[in-house]
BALOBA-1460 file (C-alpha; in Angstrom, 3 decimals):
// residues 298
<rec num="1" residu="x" x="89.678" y="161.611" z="0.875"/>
<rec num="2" residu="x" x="86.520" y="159.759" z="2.691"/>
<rec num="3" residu="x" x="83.558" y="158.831" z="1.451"/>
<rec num="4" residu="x" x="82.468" y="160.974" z="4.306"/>
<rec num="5" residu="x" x="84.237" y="164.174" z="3.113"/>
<rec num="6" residu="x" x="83.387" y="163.587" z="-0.111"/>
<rec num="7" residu="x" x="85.107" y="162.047" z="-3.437"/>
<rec num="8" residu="x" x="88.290" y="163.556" z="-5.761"/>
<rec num="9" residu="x" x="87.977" y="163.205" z="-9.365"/>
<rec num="10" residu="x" x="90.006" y="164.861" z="-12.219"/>
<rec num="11" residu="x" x="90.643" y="168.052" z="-10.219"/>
<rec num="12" residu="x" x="86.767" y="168.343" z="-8.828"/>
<rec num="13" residu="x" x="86.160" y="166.843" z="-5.500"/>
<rec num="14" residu="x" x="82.461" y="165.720" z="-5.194"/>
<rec num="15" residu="x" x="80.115" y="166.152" z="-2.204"/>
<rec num="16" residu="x" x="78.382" y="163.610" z="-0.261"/>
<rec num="17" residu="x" x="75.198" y="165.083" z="-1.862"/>
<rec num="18" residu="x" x="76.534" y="164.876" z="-5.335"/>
<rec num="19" residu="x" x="77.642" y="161.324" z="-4.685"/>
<rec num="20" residu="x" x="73.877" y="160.684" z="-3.383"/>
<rec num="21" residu="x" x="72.388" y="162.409" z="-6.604"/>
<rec num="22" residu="x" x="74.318" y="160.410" z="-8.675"/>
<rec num="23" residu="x" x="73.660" y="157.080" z="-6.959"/>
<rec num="24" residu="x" x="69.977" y="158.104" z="-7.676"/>
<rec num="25" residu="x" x="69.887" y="158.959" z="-11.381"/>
<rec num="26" residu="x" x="71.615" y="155.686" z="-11.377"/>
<rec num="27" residu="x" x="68.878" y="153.846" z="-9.881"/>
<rec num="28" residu="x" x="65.754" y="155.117" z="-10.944"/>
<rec num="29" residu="x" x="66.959" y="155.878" z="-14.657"/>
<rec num="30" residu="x" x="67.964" y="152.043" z="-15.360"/>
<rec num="31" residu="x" x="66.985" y="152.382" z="-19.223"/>
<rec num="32" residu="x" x="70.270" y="154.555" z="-19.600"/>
<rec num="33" residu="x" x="73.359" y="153.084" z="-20.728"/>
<rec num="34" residu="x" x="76.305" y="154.244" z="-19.312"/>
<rec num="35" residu="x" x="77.479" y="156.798" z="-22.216"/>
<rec num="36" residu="x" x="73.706" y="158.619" z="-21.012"/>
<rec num="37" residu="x" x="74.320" y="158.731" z="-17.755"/>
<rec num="38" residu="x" x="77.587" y="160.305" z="-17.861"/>
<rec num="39" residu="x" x="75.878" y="163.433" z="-20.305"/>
<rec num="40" residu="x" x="73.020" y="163.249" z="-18.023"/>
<rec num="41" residu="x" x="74.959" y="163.501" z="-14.806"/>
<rec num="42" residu="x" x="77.669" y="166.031" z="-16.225"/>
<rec num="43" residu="x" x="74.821" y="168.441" z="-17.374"/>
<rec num="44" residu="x" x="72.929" y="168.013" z="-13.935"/>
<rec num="45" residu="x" x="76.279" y="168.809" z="-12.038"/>
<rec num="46" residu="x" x="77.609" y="171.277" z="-14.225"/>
<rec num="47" residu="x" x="80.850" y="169.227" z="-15.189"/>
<rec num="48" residu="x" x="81.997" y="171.561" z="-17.865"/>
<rec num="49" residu="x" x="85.088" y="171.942" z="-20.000"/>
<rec num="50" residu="x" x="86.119" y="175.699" z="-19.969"/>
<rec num="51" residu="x" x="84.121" y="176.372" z="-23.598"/>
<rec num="52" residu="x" x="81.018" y="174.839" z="-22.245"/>
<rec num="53" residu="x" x="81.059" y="171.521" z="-23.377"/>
<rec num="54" residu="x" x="80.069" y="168.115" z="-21.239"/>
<rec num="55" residu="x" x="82.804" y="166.447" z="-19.012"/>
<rec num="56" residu="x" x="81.100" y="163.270" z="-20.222"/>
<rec num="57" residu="x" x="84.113" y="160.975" z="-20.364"/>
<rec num="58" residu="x" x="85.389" y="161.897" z="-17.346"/>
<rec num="59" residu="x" x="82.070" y="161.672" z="-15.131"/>
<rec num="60" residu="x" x="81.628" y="157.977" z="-16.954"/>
<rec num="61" residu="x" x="85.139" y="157.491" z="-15.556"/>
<rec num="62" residu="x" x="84.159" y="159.003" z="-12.369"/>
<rec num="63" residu="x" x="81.053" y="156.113" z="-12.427"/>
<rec num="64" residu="x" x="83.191" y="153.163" z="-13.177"/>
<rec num="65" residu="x" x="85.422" y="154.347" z="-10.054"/>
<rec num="66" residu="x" x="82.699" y="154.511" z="-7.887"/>
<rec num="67" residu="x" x="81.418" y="151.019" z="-9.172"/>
<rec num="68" residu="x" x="84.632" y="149.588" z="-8.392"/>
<rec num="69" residu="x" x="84.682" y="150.865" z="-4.978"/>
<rec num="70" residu="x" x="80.812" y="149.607" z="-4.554"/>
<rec num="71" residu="x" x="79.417" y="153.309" z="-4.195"/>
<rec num="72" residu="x" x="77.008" y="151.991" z="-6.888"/>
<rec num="73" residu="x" x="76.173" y="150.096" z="-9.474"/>
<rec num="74" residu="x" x="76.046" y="150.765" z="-13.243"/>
<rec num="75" residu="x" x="74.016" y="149.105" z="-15.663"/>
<rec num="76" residu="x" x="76.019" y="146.368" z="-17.982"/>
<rec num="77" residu="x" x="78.228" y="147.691" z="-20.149"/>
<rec num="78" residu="x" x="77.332" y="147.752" z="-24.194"/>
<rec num="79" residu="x" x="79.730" y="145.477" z="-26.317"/>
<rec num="80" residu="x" x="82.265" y="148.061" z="-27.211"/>
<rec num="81" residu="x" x="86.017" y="148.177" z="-27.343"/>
<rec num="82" residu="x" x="86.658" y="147.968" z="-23.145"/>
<rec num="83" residu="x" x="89.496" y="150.295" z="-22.039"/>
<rec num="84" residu="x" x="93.173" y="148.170" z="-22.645"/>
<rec num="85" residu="x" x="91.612" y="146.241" z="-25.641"/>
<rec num="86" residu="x" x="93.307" y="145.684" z="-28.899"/>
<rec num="87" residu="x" x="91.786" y="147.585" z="-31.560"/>
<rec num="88" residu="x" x="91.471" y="146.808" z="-35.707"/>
<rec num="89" residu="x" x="94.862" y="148.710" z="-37.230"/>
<rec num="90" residu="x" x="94.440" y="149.973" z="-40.271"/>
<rec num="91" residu="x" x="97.259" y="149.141" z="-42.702"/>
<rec num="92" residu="x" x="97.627" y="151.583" z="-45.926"/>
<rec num="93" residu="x" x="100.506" y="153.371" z="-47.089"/>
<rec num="94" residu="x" x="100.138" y="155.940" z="-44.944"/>
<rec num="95" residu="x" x="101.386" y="154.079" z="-42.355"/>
<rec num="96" residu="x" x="104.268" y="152.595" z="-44.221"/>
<rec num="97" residu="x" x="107.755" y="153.871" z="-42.707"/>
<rec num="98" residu="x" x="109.016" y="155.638" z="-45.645"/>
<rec num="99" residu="x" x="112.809" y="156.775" z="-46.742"/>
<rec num="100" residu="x" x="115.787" y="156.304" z="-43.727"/>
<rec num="101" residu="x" x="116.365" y="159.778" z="-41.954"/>
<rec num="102" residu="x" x="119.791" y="159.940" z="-40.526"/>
<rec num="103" residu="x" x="121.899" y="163.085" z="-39.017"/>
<rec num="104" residu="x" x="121.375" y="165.870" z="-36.793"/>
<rec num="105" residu="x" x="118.153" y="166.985" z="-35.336"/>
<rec num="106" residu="x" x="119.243" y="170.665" z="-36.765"/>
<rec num="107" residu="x" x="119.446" y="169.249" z="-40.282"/>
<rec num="108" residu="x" x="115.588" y="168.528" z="-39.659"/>
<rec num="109" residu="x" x="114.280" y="170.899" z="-37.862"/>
<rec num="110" residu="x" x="111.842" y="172.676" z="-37.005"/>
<rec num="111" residu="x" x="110.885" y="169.748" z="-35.373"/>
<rec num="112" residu="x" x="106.906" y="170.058" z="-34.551"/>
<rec num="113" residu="x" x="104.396" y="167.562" z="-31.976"/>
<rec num="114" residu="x" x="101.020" y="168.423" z="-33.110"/>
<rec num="115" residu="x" x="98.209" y="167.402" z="-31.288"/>
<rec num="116" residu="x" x="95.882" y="164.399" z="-33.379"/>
<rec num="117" residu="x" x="92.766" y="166.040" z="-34.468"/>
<rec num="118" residu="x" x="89.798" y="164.586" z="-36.667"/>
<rec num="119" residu="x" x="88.929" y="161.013" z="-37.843"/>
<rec num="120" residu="x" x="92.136" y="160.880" z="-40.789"/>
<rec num="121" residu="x" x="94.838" y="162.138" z="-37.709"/>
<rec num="122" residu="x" x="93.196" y="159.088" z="-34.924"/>
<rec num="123" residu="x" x="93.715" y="156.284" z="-37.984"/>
<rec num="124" residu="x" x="96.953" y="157.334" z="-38.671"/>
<rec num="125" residu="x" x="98.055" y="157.501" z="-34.945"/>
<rec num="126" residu="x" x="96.400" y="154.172" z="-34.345"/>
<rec num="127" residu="x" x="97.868" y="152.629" z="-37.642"/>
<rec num="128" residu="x" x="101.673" y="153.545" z="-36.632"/>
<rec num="129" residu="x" x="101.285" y="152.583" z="-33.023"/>
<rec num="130" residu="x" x="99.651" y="149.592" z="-34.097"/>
<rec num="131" residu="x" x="102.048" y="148.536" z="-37.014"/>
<rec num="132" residu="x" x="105.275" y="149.809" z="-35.294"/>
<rec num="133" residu="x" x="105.095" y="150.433" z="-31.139"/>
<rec num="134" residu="x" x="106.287" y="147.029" z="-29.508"/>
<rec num="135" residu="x" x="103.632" y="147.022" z="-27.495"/>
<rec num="136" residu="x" x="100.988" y="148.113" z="-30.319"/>
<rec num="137" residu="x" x="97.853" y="150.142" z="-30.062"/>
<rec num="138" residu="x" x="95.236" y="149.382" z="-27.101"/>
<rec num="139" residu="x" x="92.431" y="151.856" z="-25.937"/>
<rec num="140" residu="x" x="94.063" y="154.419" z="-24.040"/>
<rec num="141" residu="x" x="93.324" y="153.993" z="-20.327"/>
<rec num="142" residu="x" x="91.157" y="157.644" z="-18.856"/>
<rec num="143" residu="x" x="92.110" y="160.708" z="-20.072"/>
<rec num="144" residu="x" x="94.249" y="161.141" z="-22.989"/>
<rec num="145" residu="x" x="96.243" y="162.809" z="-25.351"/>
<rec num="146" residu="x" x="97.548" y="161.569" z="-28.490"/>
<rec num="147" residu="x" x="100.255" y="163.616" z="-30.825"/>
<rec num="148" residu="x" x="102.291" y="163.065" z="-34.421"/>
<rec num="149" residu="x" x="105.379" y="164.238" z="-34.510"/>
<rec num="150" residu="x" x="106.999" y="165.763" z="-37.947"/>
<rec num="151" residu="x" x="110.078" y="167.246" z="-39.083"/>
<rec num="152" residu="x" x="110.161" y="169.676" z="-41.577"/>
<rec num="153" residu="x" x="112.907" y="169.394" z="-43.890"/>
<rec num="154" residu="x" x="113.695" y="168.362" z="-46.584"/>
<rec num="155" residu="x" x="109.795" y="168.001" z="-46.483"/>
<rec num="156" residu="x" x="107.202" y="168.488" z="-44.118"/>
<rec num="157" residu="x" x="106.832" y="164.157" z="-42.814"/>
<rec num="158" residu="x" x="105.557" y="162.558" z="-39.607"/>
<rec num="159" residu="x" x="108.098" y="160.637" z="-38.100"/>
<rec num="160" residu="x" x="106.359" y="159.812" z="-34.826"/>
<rec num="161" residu="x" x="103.811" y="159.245" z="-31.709"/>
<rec num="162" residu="x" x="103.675" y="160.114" z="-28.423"/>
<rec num="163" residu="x" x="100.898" y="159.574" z="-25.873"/>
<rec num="164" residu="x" x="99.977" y="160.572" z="-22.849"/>
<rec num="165" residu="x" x="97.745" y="159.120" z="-20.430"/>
<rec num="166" residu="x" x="95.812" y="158.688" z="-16.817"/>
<rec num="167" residu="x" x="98.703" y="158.383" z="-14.458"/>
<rec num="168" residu="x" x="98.987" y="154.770" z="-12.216"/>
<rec num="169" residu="x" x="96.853" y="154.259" z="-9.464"/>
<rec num="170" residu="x" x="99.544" y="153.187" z="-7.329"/>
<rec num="171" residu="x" x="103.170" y="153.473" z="-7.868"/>
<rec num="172" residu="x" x="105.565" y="152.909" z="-4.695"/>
<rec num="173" residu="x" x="108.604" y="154.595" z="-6.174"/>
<rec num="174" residu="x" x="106.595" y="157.618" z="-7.560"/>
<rec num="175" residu="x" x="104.634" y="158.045" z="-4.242"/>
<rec num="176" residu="x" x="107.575" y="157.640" z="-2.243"/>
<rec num="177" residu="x" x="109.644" y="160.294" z="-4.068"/>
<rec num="178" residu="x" x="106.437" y="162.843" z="-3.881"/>
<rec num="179" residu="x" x="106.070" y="161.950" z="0.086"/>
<rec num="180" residu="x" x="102.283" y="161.010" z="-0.558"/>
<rec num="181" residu="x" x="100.126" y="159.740" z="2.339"/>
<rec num="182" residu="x" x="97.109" y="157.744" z="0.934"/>
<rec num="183" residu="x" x="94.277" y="160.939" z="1.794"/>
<rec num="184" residu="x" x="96.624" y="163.261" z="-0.763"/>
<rec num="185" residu="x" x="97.485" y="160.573" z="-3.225"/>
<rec num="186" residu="x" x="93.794" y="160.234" z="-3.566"/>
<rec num="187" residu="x" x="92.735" y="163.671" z="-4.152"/>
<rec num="188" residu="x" x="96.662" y="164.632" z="-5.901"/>
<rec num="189" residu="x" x="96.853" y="161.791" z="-8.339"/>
<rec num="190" residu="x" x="94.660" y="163.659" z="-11.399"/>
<rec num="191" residu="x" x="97.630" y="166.507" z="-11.269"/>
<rec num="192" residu="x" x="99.849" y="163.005" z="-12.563"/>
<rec num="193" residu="x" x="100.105" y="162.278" z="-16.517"/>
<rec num="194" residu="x" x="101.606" y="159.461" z="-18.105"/>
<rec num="195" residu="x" x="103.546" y="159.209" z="-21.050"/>
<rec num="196" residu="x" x="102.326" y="155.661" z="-22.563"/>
<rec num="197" residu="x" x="103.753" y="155.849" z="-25.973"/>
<rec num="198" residu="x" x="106.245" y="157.076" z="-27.422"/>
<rec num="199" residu="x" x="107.739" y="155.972" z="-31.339"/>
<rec num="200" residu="x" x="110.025" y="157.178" z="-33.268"/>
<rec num="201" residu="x" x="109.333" y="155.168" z="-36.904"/>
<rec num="202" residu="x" x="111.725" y="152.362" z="-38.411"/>
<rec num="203" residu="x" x="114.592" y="153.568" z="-40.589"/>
<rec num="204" residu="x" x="114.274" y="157.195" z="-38.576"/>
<rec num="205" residu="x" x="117.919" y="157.865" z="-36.523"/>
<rec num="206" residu="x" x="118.139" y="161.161" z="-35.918"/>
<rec num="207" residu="x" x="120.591" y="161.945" z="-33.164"/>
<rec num="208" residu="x" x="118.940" y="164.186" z="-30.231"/>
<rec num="209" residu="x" x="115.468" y="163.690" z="-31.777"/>
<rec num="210" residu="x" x="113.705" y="161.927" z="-29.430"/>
<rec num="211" residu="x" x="114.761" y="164.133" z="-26.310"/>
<rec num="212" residu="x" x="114.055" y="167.240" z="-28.729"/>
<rec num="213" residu="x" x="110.425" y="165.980" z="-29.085"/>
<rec num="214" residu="x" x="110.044" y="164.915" z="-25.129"/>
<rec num="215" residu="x" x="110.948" y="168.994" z="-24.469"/>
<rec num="216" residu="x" x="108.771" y="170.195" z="-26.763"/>
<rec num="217" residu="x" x="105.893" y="167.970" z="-26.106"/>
<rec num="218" residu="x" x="106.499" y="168.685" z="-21.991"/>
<rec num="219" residu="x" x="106.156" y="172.865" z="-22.537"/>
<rec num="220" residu="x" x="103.164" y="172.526" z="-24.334"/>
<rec num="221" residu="x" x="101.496" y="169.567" z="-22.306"/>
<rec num="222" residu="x" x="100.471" y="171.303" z="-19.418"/>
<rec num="223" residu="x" x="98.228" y="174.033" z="-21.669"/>
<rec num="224" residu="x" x="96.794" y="171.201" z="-23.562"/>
<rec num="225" residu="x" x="95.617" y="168.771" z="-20.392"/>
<rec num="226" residu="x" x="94.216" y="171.821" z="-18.782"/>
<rec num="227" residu="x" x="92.489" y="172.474" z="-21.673"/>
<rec num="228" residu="x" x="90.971" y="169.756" z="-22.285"/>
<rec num="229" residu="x" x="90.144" y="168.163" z="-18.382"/>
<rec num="230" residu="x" x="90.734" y="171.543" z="-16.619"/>
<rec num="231" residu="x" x="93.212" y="170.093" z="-14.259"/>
<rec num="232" residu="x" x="97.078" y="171.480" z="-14.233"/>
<rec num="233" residu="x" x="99.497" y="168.311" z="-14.584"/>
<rec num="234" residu="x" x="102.335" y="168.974" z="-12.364"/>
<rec num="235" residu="x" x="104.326" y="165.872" z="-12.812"/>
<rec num="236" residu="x" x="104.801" y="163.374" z="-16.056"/>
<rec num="237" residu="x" x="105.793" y="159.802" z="-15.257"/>
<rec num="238" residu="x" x="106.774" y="157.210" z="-17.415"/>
<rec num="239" residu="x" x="107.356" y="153.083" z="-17.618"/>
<rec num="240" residu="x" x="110.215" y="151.706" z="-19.663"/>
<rec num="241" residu="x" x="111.283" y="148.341" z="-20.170"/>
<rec num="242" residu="x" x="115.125" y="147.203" z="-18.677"/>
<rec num="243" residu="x" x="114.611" y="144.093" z="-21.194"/>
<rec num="244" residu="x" x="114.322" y="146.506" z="-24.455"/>
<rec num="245" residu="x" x="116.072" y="150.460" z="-23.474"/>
<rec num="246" residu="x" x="118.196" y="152.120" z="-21.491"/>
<rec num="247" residu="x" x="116.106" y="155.075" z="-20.720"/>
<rec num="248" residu="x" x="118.655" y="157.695" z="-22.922"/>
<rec num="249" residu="x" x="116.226" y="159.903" z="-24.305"/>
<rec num="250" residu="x" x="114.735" y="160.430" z="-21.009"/>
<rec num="251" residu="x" x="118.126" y="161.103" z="-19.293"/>
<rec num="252" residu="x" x="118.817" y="163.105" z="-21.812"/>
<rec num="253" residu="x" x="115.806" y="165.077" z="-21.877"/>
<rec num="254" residu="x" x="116.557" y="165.688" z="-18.108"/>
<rec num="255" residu="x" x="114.061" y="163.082" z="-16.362"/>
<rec num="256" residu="x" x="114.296" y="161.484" z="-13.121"/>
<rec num="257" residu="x" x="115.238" y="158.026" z="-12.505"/>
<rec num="258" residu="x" x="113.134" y="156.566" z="-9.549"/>
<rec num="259" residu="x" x="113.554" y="152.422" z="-9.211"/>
<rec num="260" residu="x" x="111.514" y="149.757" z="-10.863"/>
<rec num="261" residu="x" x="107.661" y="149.308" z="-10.300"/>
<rec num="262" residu="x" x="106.383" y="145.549" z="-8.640"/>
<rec num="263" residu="x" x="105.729" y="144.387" z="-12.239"/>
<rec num="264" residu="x" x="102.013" y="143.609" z="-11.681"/>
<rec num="265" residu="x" x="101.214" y="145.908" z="-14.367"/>
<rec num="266" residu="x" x="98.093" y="149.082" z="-13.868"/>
<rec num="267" residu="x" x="94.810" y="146.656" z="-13.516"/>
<rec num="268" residu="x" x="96.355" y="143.289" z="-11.155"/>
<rec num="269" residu="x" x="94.896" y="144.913" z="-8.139"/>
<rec num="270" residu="x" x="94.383" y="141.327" z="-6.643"/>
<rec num="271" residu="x" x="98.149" y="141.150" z="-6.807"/>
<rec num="272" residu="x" x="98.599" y="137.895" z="-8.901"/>
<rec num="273" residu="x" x="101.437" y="139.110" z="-10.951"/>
<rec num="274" residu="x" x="104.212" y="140.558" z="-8.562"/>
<rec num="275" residu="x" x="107.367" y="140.759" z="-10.422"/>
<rec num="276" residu="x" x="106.582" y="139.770" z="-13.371"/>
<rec num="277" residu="x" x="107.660" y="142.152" z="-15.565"/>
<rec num="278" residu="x" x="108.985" y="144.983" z="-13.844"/>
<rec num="279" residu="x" x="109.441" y="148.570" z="-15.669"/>
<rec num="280" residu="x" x="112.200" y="151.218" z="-14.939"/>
<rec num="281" residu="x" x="109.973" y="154.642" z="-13.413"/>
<rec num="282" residu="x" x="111.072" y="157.893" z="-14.382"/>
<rec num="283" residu="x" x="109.498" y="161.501" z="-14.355"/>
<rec num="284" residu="x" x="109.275" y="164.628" z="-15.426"/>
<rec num="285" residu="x" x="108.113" y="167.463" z="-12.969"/>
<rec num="286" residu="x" x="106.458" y="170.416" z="-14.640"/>
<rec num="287" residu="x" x="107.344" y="172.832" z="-12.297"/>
<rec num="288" residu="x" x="109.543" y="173.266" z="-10.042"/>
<rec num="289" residu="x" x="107.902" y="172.832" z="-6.916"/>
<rec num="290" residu="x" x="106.034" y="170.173" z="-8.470"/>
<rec num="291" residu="x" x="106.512" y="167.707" z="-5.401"/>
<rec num="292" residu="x" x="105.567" y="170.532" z="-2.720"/>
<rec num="293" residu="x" x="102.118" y="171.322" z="-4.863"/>
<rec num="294" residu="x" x="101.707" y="167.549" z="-5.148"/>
<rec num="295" residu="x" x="101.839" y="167.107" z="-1.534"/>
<rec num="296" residu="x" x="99.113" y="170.313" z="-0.927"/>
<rec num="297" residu="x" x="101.656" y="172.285" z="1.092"/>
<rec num="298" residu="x" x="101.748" y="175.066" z="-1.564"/>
């Protein structure tokens, strides 16, 4: 979409008069830090989740875009933990694997992905991720949700993680397979989630587990993201690594092959790193016109 039309953020596309009120409260309100201006800015635009409450990270989100695209400019960011970072892990026995679990999914089951919730479910997330996830914990990138998975039997146990994400900004094979020009890519790319972790703990090798908790995290995904950004996710992409996996549980759990990304990884947008560690793409559509919707022809 053009900056003359307008701007297309997490399912809410922005006037040019929104865009010139924000610039504005940018400017003359320079005391603000950046966490302020997105609660300022959501309240004055009425950027609400369904129950009411502010769409602060997103329109902070929403601000950083624009920055990066020299709409405006943002005061300097505060000395937190910057979106990618590694974070402090916790290590307690909480996080400690626990007994081998080996058989059939059935012998487990039910097998339950529960969303994290609360201050003792975000440390334990962040603890396994960190302590056991190759690629270890780092601030999610945008929007975000974070799950445990447990099994029930022979006692109620998390065995797992799974995470999902703000989708890639640009991904060739993806876009290709939708049929995206860059106008509907733009205002399309907030109905695209992706999975960025998933772990099943050490010592657990339960046969059919991991596509078991793919399906049951994909049915209730869609309800959740809507819930909590108010945007339907249509289409679930993931990255995996040719070096490390096959891609199994996601072949089993019925996802879609597409090729292997340029390697530069989400933020080289200078294009310094091509090839250097490309990923295997696959996805998930959550529908089943989920390509036709994507492309705004339904």
């Amino acid at each position: 979409m053009s900056e003359a039309s307008g701007h297309a953020f997490s399912g809410r596309v922005f006037t040019v008069d929104e865009i010139a009120l924000m610039r504005e409260v940018v400017e003359t309100c320079e005391g603000l830090t950046r966490h302020e201006l997105a609660h300022t800015l959501s309240e004055l635009l009425g950027w609400t989740r369904p129950g009411g409450a502010l769409k602060a990270r997103e329109c902070r989100e929403f601000l950083e875009r624009l920055e990066a695209t020299e709409v405006l400019r943002l005061p300097a960011k505060h000395q937190t933990k910057p979106v990618g970072a590694k974070t402090r892990v916790p290590h307690t026995a909480r996080g400690d694997p626990g007994p081998a679990l080996t058989g059939s999914v059935e012998a487990f089951a039910p097998v339950r992905v529960e969303p994290v919730d609360g201050p003792e479910d975000r440390l334990l997330f962040r603890e396994l991720v960190g302590r056991h996830h190759y690629l270890r914990y780092a601030v999610p990138y945008g929007a975000h949700l974070q799950y445990l998975v447990w099994v029930s039997k022979p006692a109620p146990r998390v065995v797992g993680c799974l995470q999902f994400s703000s989708a890639a900004w640009r991904l060739r094979p993806r876009d290709t397979w939708i049929g995206w020009d860059e106008a509907t890519r733009v205002r399309q790319l907030p109905r695209v989630v992706t999975n960025s972790r998933l772990l099943m703990l050490p010592g657990v090798r339960v046969a059919n587990l991991v596509s078991t908790t793919l399906s049951i995290a994909l049915r209730r995904l869609p309800h959740d993201w809507q819930a909590r950004y108010g945007v339907e996710p249509l289409l679930v992409e993931t990255f995996v690594d040719p070096t490390r996996y096959v891609g199994g549980c996601y072949r089993a759990a019925n996802w879609i092959a597409l090729g292997e990304t340029a390697g530069r990884g989400r933020d080289d947008r200078a294009h310094e790193r091509h090839g250097a560690h490309p990923k295997c793409v696959w996805v998930y559509p959550l529908r089943r016109d989920a390509r036709v919707r994507l492309r705004g022809e339904a």
